[in-house]
Backbone atoms as SQL, in Angstrom:
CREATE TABLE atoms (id INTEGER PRIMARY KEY, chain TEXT, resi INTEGER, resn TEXT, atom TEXT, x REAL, y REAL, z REAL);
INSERT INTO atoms VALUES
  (1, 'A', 1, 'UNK', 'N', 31.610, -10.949, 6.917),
  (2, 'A', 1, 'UNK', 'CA', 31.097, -9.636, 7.220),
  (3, 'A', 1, 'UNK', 'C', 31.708, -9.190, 8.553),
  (4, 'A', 2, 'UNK', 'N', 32.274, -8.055, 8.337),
  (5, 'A', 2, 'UNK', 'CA', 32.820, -7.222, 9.520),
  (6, 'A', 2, 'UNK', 'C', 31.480, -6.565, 10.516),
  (7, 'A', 3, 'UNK', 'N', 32.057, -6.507, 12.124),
  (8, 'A', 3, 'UNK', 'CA', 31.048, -6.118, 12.692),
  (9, 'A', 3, 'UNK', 'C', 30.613, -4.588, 11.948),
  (10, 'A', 4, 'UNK', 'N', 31.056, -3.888, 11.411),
  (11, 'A', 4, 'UNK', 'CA', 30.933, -2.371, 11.213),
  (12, 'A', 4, 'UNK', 'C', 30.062, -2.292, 9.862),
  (13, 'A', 5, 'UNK', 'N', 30.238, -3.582, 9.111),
  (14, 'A', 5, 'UNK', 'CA', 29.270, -3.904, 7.914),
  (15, 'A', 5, 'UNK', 'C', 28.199, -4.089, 8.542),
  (16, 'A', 6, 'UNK', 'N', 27.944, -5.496, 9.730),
  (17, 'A', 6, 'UNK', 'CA', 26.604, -5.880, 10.126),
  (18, 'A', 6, 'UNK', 'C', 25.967, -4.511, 10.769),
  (19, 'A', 7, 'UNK', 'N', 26.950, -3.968, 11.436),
  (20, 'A', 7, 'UNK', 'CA', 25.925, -2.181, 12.022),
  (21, 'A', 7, 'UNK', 'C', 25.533, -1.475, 11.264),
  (22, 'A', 8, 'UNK', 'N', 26.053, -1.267, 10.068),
  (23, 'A', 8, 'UNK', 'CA', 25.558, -0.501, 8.906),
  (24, 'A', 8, 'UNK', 'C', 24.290, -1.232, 7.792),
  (25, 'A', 9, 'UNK', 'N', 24.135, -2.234, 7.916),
  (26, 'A', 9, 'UNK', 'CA', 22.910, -3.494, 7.435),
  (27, 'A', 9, 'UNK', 'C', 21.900, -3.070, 9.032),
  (28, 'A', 10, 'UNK', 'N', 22.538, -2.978, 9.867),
  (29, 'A', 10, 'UNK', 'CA', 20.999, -3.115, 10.687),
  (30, 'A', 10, 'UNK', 'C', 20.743, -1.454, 10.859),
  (31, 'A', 11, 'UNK', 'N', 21.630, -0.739, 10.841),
  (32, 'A', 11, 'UNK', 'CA', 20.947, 0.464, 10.744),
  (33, 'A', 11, 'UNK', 'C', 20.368, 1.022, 9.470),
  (34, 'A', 12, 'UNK', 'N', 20.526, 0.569, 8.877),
  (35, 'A', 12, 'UNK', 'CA', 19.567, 0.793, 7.115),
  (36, 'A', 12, 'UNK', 'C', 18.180, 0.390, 7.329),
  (37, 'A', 13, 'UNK', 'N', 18.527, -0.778, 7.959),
  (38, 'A', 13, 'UNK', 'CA', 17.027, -1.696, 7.641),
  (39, 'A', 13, 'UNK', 'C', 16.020, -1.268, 8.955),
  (40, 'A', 14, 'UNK', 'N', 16.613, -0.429, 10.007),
  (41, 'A', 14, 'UNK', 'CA', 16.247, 0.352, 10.301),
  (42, 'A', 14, 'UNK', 'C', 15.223, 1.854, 10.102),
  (43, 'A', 15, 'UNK', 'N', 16.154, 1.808, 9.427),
  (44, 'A', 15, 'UNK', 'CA', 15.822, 3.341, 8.692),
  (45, 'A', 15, 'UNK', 'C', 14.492, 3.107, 7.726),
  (46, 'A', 16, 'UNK', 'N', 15.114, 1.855, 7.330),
  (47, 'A', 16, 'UNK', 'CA', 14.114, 0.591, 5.619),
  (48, 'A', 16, 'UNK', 'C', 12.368, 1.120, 6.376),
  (49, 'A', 17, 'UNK', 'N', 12.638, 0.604, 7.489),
  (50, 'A', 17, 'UNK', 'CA', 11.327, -0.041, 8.523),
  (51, 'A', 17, 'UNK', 'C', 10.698, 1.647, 9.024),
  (52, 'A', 18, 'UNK', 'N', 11.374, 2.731, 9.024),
  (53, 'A', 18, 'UNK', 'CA', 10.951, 3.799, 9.777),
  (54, 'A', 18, 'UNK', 'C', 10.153, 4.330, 8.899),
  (55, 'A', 19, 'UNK', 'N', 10.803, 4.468, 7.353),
  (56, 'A', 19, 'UNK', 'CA', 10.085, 5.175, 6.513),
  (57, 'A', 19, 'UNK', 'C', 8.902, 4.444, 5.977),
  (58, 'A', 20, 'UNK', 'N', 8.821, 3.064, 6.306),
  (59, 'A', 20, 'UNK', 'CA', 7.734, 2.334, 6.020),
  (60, 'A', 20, 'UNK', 'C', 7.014, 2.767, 7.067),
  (61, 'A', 21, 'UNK', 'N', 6.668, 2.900, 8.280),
  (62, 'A', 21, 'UNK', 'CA', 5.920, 2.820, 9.372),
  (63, 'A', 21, 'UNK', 'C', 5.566, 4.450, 8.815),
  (64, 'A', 22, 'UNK', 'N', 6.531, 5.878, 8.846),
  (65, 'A', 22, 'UNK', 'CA', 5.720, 6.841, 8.490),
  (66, 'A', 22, 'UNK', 'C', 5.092, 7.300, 7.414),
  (67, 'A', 23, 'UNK', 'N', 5.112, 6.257, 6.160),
  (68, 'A', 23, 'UNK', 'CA', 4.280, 5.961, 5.205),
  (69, 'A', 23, 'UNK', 'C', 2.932, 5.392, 5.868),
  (70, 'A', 24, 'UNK', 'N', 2.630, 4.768, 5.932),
  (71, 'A', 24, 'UNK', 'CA', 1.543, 3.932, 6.690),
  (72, 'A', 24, 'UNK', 'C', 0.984, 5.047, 7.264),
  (73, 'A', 25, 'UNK', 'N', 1.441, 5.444, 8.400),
  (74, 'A', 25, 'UNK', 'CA', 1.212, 6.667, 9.244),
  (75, 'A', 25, 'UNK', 'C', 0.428, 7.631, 8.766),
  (76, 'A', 26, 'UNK', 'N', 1.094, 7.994, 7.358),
  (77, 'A', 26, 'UNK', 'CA', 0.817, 9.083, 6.649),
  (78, 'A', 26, 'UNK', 'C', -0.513, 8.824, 5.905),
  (79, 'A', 27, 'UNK', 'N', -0.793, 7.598, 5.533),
  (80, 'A', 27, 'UNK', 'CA', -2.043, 6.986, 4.864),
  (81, 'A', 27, 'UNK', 'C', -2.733, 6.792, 5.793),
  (82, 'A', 28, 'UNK', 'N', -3.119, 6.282, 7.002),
  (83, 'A', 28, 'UNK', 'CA', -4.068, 6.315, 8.240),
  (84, 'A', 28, 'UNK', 'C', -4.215, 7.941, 8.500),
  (85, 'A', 29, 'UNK', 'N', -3.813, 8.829, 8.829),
  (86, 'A', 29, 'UNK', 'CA', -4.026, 10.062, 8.867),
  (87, 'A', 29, 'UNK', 'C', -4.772, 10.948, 7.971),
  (88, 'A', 30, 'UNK', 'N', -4.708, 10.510, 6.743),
  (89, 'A', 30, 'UNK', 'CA', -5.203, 10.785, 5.651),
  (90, 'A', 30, 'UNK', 'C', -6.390, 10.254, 5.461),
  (91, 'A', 31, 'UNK', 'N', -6.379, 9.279, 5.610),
  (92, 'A', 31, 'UNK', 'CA', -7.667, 8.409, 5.940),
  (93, 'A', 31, 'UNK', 'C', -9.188, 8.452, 6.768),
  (94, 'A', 32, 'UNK', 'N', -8.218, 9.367, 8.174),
  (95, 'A', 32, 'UNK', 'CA', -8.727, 9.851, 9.284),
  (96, 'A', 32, 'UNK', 'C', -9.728, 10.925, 8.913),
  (97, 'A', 33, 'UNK', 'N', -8.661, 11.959, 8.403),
  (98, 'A', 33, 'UNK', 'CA', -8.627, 13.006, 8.015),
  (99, 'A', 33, 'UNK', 'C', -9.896, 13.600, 6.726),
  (100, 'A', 34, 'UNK', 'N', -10.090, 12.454, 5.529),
  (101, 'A', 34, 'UNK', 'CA', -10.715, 12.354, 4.594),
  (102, 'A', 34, 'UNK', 'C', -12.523, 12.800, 4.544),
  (103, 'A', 35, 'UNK', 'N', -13.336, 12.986, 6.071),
  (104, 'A', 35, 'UNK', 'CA', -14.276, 13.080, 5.542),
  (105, 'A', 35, 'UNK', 'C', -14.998, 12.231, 5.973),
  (106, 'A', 36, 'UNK', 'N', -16.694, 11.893, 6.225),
  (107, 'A', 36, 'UNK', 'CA', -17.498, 11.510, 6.194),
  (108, 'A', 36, 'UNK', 'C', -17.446, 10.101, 5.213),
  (109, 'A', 37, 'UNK', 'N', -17.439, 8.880, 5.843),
  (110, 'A', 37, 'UNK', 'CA', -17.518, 7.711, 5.125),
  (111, 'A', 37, 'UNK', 'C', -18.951, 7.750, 4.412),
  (112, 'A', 38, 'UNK', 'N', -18.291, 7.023, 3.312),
  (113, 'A', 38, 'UNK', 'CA', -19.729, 6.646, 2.019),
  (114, 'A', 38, 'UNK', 'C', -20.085, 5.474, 2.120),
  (115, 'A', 39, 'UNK', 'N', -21.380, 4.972, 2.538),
  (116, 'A', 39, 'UNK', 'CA', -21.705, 3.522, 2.131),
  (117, 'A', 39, 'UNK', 'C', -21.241, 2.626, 1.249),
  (118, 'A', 40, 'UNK', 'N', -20.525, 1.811, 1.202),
  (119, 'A', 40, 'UNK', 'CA', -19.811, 0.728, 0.239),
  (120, 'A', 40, 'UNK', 'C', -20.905, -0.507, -0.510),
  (121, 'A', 41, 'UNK', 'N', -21.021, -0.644, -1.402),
  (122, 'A', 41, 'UNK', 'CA', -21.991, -1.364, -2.337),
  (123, 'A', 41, 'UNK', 'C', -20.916, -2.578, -2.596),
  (124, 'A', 42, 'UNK', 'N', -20.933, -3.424, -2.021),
  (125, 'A', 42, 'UNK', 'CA', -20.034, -5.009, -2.495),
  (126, 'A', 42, 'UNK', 'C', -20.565, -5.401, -3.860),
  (127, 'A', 43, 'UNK', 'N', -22.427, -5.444, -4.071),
  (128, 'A', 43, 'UNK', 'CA', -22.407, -6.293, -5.282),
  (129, 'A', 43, 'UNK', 'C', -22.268, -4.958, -6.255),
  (130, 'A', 44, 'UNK', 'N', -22.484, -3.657, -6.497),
  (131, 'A', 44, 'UNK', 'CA', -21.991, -3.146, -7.155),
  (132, 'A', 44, 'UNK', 'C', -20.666, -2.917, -7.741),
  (133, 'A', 45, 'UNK', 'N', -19.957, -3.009, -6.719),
  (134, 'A', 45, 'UNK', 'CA', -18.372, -2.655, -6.971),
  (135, 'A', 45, 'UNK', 'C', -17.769, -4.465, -7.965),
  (136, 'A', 46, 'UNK', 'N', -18.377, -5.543, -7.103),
  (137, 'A', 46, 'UNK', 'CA', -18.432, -6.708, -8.165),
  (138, 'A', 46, 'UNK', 'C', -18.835, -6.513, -9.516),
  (139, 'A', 47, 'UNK', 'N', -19.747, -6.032, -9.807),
  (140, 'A', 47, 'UNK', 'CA', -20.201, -5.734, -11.313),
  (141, 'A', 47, 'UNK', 'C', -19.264, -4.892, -11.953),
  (142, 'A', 48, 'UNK', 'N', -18.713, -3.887, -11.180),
  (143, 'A', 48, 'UNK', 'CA', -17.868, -2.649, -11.754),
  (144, 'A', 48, 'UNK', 'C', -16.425, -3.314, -12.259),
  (145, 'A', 49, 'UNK', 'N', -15.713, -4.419, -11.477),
  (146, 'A', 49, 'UNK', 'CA', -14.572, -4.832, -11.671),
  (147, 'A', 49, 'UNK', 'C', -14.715, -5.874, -12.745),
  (148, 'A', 50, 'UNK', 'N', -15.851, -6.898, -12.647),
  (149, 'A', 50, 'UNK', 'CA', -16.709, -7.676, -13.926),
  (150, 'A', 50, 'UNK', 'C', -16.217, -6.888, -14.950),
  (151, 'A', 51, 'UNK', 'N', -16.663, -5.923, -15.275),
  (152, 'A', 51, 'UNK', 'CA', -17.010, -5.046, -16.383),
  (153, 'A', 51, 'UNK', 'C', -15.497, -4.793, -16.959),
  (154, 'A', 52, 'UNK', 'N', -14.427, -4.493, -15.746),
  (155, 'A', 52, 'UNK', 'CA', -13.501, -3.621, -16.154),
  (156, 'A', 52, 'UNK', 'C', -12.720, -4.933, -16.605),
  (157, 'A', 53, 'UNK', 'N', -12.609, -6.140, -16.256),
  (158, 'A', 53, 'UNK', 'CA', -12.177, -7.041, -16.161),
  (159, 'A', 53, 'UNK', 'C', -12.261, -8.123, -18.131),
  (160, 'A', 54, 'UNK', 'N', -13.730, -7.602, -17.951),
  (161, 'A', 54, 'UNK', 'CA', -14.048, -7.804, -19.679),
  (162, 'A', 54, 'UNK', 'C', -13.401, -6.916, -20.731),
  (163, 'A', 55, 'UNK', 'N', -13.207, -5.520, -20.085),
  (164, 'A', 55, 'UNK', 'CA', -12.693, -4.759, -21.392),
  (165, 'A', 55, 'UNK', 'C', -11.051, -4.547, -21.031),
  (166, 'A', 56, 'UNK', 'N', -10.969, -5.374, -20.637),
  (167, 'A', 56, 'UNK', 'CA', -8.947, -4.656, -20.337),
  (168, 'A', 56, 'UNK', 'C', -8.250, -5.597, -21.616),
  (169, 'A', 57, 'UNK', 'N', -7.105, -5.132, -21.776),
  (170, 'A', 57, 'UNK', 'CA', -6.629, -5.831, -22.571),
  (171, 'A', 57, 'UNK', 'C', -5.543, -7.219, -22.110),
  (172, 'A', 58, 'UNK', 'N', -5.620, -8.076, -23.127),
  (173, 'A', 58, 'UNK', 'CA', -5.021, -9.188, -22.195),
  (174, 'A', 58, 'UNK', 'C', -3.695, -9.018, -22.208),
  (175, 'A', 59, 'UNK', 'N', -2.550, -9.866, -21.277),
  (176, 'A', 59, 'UNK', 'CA', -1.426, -9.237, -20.749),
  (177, 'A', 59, 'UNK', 'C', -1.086, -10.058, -21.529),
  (178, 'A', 60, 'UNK', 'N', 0.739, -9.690, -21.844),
  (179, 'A', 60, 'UNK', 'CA', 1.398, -10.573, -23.005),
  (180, 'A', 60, 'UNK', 'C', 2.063, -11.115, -22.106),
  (181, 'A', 61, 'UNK', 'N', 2.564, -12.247, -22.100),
  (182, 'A', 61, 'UNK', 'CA', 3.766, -13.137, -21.341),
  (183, 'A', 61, 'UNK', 'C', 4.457, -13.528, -21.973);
């Protein structure tokens, strides 16, 4: 690998890492942004995934 290859690999992965960080960004803001939090029910939401978990169909491998 030529130095002008390795600058062009680190400036991508650069770039890779920026649009990841203003993704993120963009979901915390949104997040922020969203409203009045709702009380979270753990053993409900357990029963709910139970449930969904019984009727899905099984995966083929």
């Amino acid at each position: 690998m030529v130095s002008s290859d390795y600058t062009r690999d680190l400036i991508r992965k650069g770039q890779l890492r920026n649009q990841k960080v203003q993704a993120m960004q963009q979901a915390i803001d949104e997040g922020l942004s969203g409203g009045t939090p709702k009380p979270f029910n753990s053993q409900a939401f357990k029963v709910r995934m139970e449930e969904h978990i019984k009727h899905a169909e099984p995966q083929s491998r």
